[in-house]
C-alpha distance (Angstrom), angle and dihedral (degrees) to the residues before:
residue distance angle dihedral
X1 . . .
X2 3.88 . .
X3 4.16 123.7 .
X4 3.92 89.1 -96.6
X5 3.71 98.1 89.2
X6 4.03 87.6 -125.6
X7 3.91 121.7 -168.5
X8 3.76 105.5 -82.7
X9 3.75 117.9 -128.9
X10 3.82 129.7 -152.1
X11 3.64 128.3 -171.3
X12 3.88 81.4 -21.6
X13 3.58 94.0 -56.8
X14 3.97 120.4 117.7
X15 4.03 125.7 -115.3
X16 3.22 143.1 -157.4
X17 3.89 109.4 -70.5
X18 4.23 119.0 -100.2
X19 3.71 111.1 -120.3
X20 3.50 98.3 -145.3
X21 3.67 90.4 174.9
X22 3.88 102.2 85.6
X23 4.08 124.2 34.3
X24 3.47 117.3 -97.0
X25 3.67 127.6 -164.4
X26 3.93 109.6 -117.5
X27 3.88 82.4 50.9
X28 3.66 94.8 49.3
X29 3.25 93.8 44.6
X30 3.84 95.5 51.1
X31 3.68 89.5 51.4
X32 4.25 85.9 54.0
X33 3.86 83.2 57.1
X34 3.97 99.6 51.2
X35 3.84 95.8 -102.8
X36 3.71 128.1 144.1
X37 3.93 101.1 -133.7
X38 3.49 107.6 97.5
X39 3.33 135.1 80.8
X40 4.17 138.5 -131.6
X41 3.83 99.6 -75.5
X42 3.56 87.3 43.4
X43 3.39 92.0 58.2
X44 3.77 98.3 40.4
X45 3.97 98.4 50.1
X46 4.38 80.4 45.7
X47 3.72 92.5 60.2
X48 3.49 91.4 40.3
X49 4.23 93.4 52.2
X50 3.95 84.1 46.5
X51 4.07 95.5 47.5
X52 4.46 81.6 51.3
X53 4.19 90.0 41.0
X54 3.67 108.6 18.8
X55 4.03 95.8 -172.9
X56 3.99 93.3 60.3
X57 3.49 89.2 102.8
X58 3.75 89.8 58.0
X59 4.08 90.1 45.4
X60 3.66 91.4 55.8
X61 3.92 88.9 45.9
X62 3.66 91.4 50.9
X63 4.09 100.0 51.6
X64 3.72 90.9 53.0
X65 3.76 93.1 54.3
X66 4.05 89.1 47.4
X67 3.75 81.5 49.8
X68 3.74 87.7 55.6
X69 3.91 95.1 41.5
X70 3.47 99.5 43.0
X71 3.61 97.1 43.7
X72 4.15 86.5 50.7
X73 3.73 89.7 50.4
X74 4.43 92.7 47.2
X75 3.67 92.9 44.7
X76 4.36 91.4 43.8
X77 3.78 115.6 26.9
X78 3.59 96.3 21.3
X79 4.00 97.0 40.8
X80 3.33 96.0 -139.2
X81 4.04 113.2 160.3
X82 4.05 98.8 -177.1
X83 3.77 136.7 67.5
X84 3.50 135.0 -171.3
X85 3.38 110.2 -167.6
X86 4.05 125.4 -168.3
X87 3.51 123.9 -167.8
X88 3.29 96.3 25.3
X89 4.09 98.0 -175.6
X90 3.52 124.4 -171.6
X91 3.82 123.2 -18.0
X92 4.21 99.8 -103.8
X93 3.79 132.8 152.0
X94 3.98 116.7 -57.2
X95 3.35 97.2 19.2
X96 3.93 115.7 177.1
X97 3.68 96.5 -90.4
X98 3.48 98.5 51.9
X99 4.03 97.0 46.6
X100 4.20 82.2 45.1
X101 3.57 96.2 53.8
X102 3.56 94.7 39.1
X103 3.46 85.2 59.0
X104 3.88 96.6 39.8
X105 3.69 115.9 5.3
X106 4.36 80.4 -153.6
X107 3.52 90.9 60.2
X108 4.00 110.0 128.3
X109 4.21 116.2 -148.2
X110 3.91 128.1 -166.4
X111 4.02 106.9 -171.3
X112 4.20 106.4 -160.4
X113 4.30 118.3 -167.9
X114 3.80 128.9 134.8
X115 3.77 95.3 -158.2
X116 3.97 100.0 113.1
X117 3.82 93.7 -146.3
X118 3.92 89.4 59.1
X119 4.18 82.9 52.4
X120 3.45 91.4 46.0
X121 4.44 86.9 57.9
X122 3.38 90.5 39.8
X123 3.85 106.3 108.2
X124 3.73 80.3 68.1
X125 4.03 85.5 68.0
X126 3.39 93.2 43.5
X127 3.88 100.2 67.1
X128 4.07 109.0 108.2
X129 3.94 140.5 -167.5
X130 4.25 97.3 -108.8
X131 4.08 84.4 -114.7
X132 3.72 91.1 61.3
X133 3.87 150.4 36.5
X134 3.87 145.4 -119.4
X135 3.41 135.2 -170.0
X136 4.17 143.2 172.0
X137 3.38 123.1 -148.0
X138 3.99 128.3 -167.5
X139 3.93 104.2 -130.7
X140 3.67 138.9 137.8
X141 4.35 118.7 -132.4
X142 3.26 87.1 -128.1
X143 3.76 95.1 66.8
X144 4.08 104.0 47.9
X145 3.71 91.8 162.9
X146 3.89 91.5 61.3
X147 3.97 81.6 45.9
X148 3.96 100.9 57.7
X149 3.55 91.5 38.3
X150 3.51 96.5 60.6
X151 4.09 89.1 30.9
X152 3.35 84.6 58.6
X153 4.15 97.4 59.1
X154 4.66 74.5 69.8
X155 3.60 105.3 25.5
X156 3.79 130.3 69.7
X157 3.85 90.6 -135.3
X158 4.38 86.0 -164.9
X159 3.79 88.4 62.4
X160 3.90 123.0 61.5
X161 3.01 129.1 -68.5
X162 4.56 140.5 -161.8
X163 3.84 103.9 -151.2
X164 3.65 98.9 -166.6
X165 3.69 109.5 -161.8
X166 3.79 102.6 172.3
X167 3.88 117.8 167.4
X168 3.43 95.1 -2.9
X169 3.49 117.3 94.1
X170 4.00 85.1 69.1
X171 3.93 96.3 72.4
X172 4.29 84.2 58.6
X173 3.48 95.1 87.8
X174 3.80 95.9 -171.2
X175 3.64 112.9 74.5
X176 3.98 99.2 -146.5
X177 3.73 93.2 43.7
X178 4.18 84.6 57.3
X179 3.24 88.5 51.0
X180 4.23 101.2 45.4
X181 4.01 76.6 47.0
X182 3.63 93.9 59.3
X183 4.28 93.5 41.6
X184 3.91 94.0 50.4
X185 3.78 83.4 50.4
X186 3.85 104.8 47.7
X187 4.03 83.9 37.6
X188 3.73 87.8 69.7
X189 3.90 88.2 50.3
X190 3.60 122.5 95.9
X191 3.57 121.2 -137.7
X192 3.74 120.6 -64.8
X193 3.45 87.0 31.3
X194 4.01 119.4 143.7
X195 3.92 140.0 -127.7
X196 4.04 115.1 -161.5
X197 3.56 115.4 178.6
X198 3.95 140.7 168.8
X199 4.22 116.6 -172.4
X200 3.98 134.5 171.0
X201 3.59 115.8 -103.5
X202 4.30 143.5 178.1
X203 3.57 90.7 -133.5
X204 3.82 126.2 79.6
X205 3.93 86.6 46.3
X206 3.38 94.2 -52.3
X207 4.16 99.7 127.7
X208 3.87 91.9 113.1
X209 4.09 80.2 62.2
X210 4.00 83.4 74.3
X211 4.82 95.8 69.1
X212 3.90 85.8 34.8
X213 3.68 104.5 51.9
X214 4.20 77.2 42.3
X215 3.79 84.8 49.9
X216 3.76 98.1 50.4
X217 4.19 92.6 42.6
X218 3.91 86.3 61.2
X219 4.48 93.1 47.2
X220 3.29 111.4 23.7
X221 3.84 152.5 25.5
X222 2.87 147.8 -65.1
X223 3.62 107.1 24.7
X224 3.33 111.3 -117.1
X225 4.12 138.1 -171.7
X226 3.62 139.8 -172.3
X227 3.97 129.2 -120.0
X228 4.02 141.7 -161.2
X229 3.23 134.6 -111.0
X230 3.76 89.4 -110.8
X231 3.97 87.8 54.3
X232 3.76 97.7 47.9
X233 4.06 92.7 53.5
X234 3.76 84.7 66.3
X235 3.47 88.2 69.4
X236 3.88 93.7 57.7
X237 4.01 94.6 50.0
X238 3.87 109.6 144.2
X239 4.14 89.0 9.3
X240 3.88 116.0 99.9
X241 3.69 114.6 -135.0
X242 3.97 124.1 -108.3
X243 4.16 105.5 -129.7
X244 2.77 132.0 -67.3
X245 4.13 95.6 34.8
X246 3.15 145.5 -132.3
X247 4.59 100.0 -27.3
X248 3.99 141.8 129.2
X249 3.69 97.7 -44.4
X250 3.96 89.1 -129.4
X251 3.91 78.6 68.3
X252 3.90 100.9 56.6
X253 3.98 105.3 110.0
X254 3.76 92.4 -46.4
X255 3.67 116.3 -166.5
X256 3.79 119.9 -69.9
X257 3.47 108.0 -80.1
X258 3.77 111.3 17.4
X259 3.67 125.4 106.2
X260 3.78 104.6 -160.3
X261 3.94 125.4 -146.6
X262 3.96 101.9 -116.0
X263 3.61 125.5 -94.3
X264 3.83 132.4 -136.0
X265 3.94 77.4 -139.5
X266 3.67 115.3 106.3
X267 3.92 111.6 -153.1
X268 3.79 135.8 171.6
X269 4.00 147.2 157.3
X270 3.49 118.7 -135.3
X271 4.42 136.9 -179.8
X272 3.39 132.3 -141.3
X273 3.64 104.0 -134.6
């Protein structure tokens, strides 16, 4: 990918075009994680976020091992063979797939983003044990009925299901909207079905959260905003929560031994009785 925002190409058909021009999240965020695909104002509004809130860098480090852990935990202890995974980001190591299939070589994946560089990586999503299945569909949150119905052309919406919604919630500014987003979604779930989910907070030390989220609104995109504790357990009505609860997500089960620094990173996994 070169610095001129090019037209991407996929399976020799043409995409949208990548404005390179203004930071966008699933750049920035790659370039918080050591990757290579982002670009110069990427970069520049990243260093500027981390100058404001110096531990982002650990935050972004610390969802993708909950990622890791709780998809290990869904796809083992919980048995649950298919994944529906929304706001997909940037291609990077462990994705879902690979710590699914790991786990279950049957497992079945469904990756959803709209941003068109994250279509343009996607073949590197799409690779699959032979037992199972991965796909990527090309859907906003805000629409989750154009997400199950094309979900659903993968998934075997009557078994269970692990929506994994991690760092996404935070670009739907309006609170109930999130939270109708998250219904219509687990609605569509059968029973035994799971909710994993990571979003930004102010609590767990994360006031300084309050001038960079500020910061970003003005440079980049999407917009994004921060929540409470309080506000996140509306998106787990009717859903009982998988110990140890709603906490920093570098606190969810992590690996024996370790006693990781807090996060201002709230993450949880939830069923669907």
């Amino acid at each position: 990918m070169s610095e001129s925002g090019d037209v991407g190409v996929r399976d020799g058909e043409r995409v949208e075009p990548i404005d390179t021009s203004v930071a966008h999240n699933a750049r920035v965020w790659n370039y918080w994680l050591g990757g290579k695909d982002n670009f110069e104002p990427d970069r520049r509004v990243g260093d500027h976020v981390r100058a404001m809130f110096p531990v982002i860098g650990e935050v972004a480090r610390a969802d993708r091992r909950f990622l890791a852990r709780a998809v290990r935990h869904l796809a083992g202890e919980a048995g649950v063979r298919q994944f529906l995974d929304i706001g997909t980001g940037l291609p990077t190591a462990d994705n879902t797939h690979q710590v699914a299939q790991a786990v279950a070589p049957d497992a079945r994946i469904v990756y959803v983003d709209n941003d068109p560089m994250v279509l343009v990586h996607a073949r590197a999503l799409l690779t699959s044990s032979a037992e199972g299945a991965t796909d990527y569909v090309e859907a906003d949150v805000h629409d989750p009925a154009s997400i199950l119905t094309a979900a659903a052309r993968t998934l075997d919406l009557d078994r269970p299901v692990a929506v994994m919604m991690l760092g996404i919630l935070n670009f739907v500014l309006d609170t109930d909207e999130a939270v109708a987003i998250v219904r219509r979604l687990m609605d569509a779930m059968p029973p035994g079905s799971y909710l994993a989910l990571t979003h930004p907070t102010v609590e767990l030390g994360g006031e300084a959260n309050v001038p960079a989220m500020e910061f970003w609104n003005a440079n980049a995109a999407p917009p994004i905003r921060a929540r409470t504790g309080a506000e996140i357990a509306r998106f787990l009505d009717g859903l009982e929560l998988v110990e140890p609860g709603l906490v920093s997500c570098a606190r969810w089960r992590p690996d024996d031994g370790e006693e990781p620094a807090v996060v201002p990173q709230y993450g949880c996994v939830a069923r669907r009785p």
